[in-house]
N, CA, C and O of each residue as an XYZ file, in Angstrom:
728
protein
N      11.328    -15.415     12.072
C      10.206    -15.315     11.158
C       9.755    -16.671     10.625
O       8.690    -16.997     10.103
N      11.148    -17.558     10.971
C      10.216    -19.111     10.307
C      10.128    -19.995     11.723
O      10.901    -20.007     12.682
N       8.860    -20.746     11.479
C       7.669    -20.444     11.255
C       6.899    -19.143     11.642
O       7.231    -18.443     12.598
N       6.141    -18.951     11.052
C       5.283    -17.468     10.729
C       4.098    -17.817     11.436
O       3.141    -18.329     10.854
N       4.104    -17.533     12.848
C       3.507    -18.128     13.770
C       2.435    -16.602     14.416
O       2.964    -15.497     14.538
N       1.181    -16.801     14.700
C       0.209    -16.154     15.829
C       1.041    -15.911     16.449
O       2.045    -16.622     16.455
N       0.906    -14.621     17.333
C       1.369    -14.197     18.810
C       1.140    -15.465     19.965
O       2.056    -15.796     20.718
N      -0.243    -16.134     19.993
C      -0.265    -16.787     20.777
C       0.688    -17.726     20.565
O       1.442    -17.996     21.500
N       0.804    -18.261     19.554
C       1.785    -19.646     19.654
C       3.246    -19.896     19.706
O       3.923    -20.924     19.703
N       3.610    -18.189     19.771
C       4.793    -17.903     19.647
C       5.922    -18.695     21.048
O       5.647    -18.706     22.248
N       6.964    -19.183     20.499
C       7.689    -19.574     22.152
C       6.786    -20.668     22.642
O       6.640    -20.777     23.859
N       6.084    -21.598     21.725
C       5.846    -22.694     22.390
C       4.583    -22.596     24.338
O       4.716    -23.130     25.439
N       3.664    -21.746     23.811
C       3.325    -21.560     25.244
C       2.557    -22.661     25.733
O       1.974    -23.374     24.916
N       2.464    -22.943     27.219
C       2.017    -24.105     27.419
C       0.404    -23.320     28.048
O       0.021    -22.157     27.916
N      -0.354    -24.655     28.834
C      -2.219    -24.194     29.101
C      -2.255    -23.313     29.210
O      -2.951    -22.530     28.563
N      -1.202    -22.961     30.448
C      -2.067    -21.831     31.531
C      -1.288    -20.410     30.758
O      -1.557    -19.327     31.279
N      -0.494    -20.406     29.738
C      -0.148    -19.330     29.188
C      -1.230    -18.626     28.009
O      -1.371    -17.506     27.518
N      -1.751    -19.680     27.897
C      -2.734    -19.711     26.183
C      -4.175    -19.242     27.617
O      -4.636    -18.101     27.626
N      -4.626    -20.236     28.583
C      -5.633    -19.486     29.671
C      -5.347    -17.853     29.992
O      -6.265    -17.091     30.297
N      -4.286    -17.534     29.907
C      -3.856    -15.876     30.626
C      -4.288    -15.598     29.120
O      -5.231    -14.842     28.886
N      -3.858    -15.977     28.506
C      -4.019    -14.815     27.213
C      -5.372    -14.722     26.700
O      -5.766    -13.731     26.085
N      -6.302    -16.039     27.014
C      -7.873    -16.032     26.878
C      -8.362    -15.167     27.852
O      -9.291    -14.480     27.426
N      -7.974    -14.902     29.338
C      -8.541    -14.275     30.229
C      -8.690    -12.489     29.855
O      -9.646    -11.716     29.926
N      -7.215    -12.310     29.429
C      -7.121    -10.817     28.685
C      -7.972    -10.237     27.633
O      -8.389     -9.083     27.531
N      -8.202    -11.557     26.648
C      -9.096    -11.478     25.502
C     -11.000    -11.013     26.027
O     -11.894    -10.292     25.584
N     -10.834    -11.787     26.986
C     -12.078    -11.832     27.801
C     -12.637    -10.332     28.602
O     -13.758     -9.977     28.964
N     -11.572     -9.816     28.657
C     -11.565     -8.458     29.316
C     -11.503     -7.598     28.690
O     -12.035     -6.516     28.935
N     -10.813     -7.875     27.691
C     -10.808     -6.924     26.390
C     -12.061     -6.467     26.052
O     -12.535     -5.333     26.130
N     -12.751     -7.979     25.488
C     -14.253     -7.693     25.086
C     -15.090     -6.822     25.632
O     -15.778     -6.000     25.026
N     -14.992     -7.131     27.622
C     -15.787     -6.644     27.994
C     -15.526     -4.996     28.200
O     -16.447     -4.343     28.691
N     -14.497     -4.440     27.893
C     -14.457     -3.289     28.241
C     -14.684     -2.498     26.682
O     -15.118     -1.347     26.723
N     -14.472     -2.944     25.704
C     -15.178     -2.819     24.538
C     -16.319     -2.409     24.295
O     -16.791     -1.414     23.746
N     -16.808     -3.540     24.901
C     -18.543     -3.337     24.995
C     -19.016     -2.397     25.373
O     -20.041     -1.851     24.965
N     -17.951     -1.928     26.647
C     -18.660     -0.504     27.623
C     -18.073      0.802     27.038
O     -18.349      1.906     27.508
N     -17.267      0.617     26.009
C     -16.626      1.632     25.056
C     -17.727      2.826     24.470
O     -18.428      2.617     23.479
N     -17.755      4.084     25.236
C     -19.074      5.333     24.245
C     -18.942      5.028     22.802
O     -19.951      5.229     22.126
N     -17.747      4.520     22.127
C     -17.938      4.507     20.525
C     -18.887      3.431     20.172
O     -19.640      3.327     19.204
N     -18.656      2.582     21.276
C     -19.469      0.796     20.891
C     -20.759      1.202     21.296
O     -21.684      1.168     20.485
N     -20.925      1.574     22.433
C     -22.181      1.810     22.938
C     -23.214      2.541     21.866
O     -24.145      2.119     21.179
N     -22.559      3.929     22.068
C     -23.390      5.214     21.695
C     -23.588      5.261     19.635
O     -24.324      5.962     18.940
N     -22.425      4.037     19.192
C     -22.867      4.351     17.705
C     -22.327      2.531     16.897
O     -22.517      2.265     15.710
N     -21.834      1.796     17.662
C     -21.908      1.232     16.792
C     -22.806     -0.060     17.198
O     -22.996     -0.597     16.107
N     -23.392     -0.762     18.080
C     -24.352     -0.928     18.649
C     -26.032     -0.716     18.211
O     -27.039     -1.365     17.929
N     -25.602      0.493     18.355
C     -26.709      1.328     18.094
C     -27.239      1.400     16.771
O     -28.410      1.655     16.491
N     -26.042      1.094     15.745
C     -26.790      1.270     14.100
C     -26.060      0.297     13.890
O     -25.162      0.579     13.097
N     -26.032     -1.173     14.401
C     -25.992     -2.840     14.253
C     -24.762     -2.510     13.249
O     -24.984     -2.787     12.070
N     -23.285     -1.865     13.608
C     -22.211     -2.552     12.954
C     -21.524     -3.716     13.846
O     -21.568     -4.053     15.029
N     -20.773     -4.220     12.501
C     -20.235     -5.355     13.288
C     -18.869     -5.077     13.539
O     -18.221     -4.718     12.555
N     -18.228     -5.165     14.715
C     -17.177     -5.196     15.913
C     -16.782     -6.463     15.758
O     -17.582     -7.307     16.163
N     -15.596     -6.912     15.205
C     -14.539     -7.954     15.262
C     -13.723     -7.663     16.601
O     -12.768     -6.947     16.299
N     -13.736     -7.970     18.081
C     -12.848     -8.069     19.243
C     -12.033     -8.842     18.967
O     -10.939     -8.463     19.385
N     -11.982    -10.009     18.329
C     -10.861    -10.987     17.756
C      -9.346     -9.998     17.472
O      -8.357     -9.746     18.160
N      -9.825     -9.612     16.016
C      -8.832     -9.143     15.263
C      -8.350     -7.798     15.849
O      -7.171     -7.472     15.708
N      -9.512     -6.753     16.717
C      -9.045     -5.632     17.805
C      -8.082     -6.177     18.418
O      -6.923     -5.904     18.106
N      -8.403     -7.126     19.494
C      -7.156     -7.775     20.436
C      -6.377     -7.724     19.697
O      -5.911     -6.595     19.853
N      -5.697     -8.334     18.693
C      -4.593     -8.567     18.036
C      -4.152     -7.535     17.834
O      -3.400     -7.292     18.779
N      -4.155     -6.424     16.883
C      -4.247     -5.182     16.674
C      -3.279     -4.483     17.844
O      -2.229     -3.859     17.693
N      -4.029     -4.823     19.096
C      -3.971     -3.884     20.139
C      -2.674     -4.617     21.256
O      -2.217     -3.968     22.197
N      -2.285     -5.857     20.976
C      -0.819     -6.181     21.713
C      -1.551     -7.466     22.540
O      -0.995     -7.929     23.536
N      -2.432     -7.834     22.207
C      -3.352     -9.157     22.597
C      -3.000    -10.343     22.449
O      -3.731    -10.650     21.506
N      -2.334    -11.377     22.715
C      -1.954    -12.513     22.129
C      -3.372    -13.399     21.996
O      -4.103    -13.858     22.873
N      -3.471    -13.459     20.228
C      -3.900    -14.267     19.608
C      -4.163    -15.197     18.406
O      -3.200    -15.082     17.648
N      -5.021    -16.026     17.939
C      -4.207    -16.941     17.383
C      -4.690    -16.080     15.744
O      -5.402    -16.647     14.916
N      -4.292    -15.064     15.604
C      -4.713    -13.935     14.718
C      -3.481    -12.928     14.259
O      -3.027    -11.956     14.862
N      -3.061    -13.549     12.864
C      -1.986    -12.540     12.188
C      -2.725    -11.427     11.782
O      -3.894    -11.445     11.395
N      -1.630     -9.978     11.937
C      -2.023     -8.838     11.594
C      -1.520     -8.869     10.383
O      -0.475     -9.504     10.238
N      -2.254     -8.052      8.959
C      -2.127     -7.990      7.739
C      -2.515     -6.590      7.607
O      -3.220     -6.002      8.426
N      -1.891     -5.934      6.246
C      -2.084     -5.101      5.758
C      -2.058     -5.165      4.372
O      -1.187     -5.817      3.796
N      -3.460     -4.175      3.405
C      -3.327     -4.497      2.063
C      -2.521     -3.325      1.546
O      -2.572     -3.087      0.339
N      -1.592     -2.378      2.548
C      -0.983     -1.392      1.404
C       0.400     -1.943      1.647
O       0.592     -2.542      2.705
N       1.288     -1.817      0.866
C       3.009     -2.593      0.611
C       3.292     -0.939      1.328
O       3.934     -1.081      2.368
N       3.119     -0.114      1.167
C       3.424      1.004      1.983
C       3.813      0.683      3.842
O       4.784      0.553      4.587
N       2.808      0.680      3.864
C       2.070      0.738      5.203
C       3.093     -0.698      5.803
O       3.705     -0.615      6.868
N       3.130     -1.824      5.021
C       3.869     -2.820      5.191
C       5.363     -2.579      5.322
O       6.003     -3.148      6.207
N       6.018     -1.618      4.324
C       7.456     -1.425      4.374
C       7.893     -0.657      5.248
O       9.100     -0.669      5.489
N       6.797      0.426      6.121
C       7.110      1.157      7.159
C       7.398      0.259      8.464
O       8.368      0.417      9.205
N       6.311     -0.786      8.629
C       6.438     -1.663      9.768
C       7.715     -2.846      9.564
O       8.010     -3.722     10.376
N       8.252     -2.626      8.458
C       9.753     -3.606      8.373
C      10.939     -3.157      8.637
O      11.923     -3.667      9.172
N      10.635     -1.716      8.011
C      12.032     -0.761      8.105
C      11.888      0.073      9.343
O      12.782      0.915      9.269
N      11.424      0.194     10.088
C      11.225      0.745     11.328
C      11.112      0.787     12.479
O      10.031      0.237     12.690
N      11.660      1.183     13.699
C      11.582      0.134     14.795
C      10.846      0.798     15.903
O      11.002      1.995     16.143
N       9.734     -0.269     16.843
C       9.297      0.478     17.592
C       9.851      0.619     19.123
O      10.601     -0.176     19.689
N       9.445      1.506     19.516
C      10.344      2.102     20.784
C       8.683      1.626     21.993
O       7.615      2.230     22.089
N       9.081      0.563     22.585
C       7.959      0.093     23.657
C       8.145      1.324     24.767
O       7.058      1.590     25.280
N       8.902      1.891     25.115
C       8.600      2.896     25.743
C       8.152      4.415     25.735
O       7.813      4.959     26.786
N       8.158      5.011     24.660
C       7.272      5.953     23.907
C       6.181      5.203     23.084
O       5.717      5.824     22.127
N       5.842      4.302     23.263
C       4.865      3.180     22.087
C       5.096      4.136     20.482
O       4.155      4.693     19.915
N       6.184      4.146     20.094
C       6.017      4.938     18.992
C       6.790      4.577     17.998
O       7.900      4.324     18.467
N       6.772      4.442     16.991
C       8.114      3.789     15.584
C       9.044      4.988     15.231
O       8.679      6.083     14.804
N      10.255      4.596     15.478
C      10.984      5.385     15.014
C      12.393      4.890     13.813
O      12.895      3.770     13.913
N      12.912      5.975     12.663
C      13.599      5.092     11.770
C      15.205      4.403     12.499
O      15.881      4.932     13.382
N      15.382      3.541     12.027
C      16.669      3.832     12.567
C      18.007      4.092     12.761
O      18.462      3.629     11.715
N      19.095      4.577     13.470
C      20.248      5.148     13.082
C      21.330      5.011     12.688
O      21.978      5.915     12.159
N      21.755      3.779     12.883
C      23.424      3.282     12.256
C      23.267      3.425     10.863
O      22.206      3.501     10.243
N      24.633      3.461     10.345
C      24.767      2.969      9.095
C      24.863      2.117      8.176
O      25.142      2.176      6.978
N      24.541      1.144      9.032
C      25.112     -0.609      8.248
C      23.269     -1.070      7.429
O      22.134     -0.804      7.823
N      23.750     -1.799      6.255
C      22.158     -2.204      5.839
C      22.064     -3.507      6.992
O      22.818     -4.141      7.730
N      20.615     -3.448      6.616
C      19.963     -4.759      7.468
C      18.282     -5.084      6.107
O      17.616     -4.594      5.195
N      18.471     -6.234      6.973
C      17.414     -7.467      6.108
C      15.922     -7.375      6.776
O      15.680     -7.574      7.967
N      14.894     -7.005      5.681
C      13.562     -6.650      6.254
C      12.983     -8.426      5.492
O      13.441     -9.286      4.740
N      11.895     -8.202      6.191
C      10.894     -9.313      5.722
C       9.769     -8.991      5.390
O       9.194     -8.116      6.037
N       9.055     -9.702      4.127
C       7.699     -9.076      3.770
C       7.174    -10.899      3.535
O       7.803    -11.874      3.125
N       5.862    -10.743      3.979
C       4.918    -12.129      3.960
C       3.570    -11.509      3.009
O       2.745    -10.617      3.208
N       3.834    -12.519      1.840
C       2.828    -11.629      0.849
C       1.824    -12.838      0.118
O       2.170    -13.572     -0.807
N       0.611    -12.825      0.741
C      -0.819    -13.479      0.639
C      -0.971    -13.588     -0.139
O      -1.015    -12.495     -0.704
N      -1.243    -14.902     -1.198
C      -1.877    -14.247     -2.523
C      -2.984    -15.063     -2.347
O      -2.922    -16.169     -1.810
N      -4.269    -14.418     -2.901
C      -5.570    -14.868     -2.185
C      -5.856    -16.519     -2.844
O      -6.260    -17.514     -2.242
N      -5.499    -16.368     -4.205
C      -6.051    -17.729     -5.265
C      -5.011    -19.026     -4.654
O      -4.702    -19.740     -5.608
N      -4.538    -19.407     -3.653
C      -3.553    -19.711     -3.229
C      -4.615    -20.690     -1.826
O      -4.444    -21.814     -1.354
N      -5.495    -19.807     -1.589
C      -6.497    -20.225     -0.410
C      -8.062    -20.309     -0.599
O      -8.970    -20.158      0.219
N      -8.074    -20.536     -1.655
C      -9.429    -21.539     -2.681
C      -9.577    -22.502     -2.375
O      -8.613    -23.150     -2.783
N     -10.480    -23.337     -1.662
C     -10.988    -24.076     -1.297
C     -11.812    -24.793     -2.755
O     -12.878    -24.320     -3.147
N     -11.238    -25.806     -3.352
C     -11.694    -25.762     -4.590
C     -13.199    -26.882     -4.346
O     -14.155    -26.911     -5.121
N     -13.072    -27.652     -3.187
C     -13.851    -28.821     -2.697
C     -15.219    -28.775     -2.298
O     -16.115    -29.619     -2.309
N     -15.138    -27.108     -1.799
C     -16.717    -26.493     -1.273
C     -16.662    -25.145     -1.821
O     -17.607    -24.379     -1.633
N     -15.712    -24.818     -2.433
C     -16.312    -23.228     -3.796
C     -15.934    -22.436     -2.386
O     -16.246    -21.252     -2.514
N     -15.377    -22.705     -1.117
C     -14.601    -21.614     -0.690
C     -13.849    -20.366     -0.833
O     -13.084    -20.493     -1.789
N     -13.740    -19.174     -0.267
C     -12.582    -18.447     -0.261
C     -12.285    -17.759      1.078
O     -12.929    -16.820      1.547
N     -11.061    -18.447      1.707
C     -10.651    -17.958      2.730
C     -11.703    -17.918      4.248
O     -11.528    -17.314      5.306
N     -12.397    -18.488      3.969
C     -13.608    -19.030      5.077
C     -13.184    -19.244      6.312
O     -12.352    -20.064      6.702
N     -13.696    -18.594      6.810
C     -13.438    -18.384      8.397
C     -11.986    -17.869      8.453
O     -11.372    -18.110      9.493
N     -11.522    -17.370      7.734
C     -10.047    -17.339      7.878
C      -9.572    -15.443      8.497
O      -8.934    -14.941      9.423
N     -10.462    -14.908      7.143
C      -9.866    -13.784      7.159
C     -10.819    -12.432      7.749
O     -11.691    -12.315      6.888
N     -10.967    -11.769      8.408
C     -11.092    -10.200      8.832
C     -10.785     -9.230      8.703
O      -9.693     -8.759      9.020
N     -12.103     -8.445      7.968
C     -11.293     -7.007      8.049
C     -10.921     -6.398      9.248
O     -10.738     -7.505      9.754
N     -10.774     -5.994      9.730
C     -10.668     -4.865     11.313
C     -10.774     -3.449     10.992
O     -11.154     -2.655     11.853
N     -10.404     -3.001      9.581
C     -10.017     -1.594      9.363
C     -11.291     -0.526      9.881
O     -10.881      0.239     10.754
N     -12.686     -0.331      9.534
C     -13.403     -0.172     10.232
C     -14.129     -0.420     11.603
O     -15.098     -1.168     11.736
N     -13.560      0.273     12.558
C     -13.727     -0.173     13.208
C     -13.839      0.955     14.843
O     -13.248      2.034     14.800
N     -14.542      0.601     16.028
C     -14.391      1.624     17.181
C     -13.078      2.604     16.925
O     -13.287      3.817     16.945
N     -11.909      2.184     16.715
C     -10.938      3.148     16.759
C     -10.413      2.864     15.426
O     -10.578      1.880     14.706
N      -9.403      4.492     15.162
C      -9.166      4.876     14.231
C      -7.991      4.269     13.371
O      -7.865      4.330     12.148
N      -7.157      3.667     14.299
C      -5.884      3.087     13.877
C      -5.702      1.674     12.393
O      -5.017      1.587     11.373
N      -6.593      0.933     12.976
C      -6.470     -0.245     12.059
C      -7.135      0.130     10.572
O      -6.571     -0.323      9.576
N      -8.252      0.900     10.424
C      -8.645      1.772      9.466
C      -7.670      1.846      8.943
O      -7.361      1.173      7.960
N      -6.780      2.917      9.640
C      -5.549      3.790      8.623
C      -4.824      3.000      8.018
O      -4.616      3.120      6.811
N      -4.283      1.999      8.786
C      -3.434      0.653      8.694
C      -3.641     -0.088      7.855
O      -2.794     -0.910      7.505
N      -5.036      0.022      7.211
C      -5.741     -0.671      6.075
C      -5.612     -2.310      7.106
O      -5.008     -3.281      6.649
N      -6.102     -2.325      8.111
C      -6.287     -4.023      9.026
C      -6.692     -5.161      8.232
O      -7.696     -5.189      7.521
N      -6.136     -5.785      8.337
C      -7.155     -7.239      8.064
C      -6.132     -8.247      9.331
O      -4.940     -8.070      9.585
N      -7.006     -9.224      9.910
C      -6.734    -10.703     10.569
C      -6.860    -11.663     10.317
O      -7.990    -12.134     10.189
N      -5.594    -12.483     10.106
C      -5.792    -13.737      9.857
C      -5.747    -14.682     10.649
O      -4.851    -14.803     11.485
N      -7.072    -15.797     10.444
C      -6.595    -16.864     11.393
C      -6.212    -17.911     10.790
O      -6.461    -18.348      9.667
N      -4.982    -18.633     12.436
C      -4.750    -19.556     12.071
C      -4.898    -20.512     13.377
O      -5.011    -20.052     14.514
N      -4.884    -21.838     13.087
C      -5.139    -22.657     14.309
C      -3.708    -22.987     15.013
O      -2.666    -22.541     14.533
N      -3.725    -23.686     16.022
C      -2.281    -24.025     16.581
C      -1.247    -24.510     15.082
O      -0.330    -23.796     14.674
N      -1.509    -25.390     14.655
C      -0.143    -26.370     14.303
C      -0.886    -26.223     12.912
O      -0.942    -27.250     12.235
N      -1.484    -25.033     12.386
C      -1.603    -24.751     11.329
C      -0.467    -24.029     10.065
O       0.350    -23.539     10.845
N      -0.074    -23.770      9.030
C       0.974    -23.205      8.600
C       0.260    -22.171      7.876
O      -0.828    -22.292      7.313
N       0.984    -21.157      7.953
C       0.988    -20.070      7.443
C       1.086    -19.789      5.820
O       2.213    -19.515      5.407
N      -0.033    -19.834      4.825
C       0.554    -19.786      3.108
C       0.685    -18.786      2.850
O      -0.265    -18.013      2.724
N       2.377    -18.333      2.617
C       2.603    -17.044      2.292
C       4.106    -17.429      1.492
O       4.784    -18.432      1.271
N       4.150    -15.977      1.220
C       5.511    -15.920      0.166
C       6.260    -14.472      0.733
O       5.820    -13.329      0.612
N       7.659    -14.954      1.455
C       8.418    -14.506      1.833
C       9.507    -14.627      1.381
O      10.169    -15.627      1.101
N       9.854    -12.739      1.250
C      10.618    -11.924      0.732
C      11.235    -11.533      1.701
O      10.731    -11.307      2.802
N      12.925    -11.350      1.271
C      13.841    -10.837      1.497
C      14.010     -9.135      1.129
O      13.629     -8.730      0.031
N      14.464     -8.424      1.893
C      15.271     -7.583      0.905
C      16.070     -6.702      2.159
O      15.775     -6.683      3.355
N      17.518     -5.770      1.237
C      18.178     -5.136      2.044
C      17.551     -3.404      2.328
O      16.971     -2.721      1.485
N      17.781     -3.121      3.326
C      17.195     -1.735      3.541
C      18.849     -0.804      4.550
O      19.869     -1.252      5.074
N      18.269      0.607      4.362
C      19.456      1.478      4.737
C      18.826      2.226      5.811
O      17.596      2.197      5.855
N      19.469      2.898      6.692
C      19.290      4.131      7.394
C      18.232      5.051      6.457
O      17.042      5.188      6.738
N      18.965      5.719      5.167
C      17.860      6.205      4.606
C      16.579      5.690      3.643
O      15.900      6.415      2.916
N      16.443      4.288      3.832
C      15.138      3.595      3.631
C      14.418      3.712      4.707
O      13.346      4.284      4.505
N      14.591      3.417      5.660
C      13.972      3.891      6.854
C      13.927      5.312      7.242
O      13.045      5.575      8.060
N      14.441      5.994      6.969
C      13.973      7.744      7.304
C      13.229      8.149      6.166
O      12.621      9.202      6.360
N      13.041      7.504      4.712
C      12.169      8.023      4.014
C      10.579      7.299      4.296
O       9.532      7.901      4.057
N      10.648      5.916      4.840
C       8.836      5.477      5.330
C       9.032      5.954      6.237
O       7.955      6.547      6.289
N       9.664      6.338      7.352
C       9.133      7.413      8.526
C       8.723      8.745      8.348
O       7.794      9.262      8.968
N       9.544      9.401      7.346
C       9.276     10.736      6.703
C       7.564     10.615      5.956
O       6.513     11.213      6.186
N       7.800      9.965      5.376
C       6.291      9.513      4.178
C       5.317      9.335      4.815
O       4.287      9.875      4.413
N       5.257      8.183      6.539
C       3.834      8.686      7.371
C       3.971      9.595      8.235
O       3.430      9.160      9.252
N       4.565     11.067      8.516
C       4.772     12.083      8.838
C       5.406     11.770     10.559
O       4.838     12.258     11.536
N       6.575     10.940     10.668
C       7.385     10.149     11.604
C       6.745      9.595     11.902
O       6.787      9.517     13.130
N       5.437      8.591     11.150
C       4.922      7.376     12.014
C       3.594      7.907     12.195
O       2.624      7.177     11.993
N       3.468      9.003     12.526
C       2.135      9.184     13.572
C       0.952      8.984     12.239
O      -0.095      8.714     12.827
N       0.783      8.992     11.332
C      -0.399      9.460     10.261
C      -0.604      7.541     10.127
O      -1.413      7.281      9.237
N      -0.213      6.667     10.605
C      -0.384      5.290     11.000
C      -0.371      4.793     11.927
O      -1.219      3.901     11.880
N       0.152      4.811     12.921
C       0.630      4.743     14.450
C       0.028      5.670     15.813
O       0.629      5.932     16.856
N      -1.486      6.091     15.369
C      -2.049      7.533     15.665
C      -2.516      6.806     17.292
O      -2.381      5.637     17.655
N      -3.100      7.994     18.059
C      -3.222      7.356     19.893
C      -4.846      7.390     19.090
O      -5.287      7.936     18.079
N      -5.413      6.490     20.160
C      -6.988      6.235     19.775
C      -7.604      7.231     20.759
O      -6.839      7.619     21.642
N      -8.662      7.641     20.764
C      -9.537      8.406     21.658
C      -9.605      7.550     22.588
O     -10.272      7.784     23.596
């Protein structure tokens, strides 16, 4: 967790790793575009579509942290683990505690006091959006540049077997956050 790094920059990637992950981004977009939700309604009554912060969202490497404004929604994705082969979060089972991490934004922190800034160019909502997920998730994206640092305040804390079966229980095992998109 230290440094509190983009997907993309994670592991030090070199050109042609950061090129693959632009090429994906690139494809992303375009199949977006051809999306009936993009097409048929949002297009159509001029909302605006962040593909940036989607990619990210969606397992995209980019230079775009995923955020959430509910501590809920946040403590489920700490205490919970996801299973890449059912794509699904589940709590988990031993008995021993283990150490979650929370990275917590505080906005007056990223005031730009020099040009009456706030958070400029930085931040995205996503939550509205073609699909239903980042909505629920309450989304936001943050950017950051390569060899930029991350201003946040990170927390410790211990969690149990039944800390984790009660935020899995609470979004009805995951799915009422973790939902399949149309």
């Amino acid at each position: 967790h230290t440094p509190c790094l983009p997907s993309l920059f994670r592991n030090n990637p070199n050109a042609i790793d950061i090129f693959i992950e632009r090429m994906r981004l690139t494809e992303f977009e375009m199949l977006l575009g051809k999306h009936p939700v993009v097409e048929g309604f949002f297009k159509k009554n001029r909302f605006r579509i962040d593909p940036l912060g989607l990619a990210q969202h969606y397992g995209i490497k980019t230079e775009m942290l995923d955020l959430t404004s509910d501590l809920d929604i946040a403590l489920f994705f700490a205490v919970c683990n996801y299973n890449k082969e059912s794509d699904s979060y589940e709590p988990i089972y031993d008995n021993e505690i283990h150490t979650g991490i929370l990275y917590v934004v505080l906005p007056y922190e990223h005031i730009d006091i020099s040009n009456f800034t706030f958070l400029s160019g930085k931040i995205s909502v996503i939550g509205l959006q073609p699909f239903a997920r980042p909505g629920i998730q309450k989304g936001f994206s943050f950017y950051l540049n390569r060899n930029e640092e991350f201003v946040t305040h990170k927390y410790s804390f211990n969690y149990s077997k039944g800390d984790s079966e009660y935020y899995y229980n609470k979004f009805d095992n995951g799915s009422k956050i973790w939902t399949k998109d149309l």
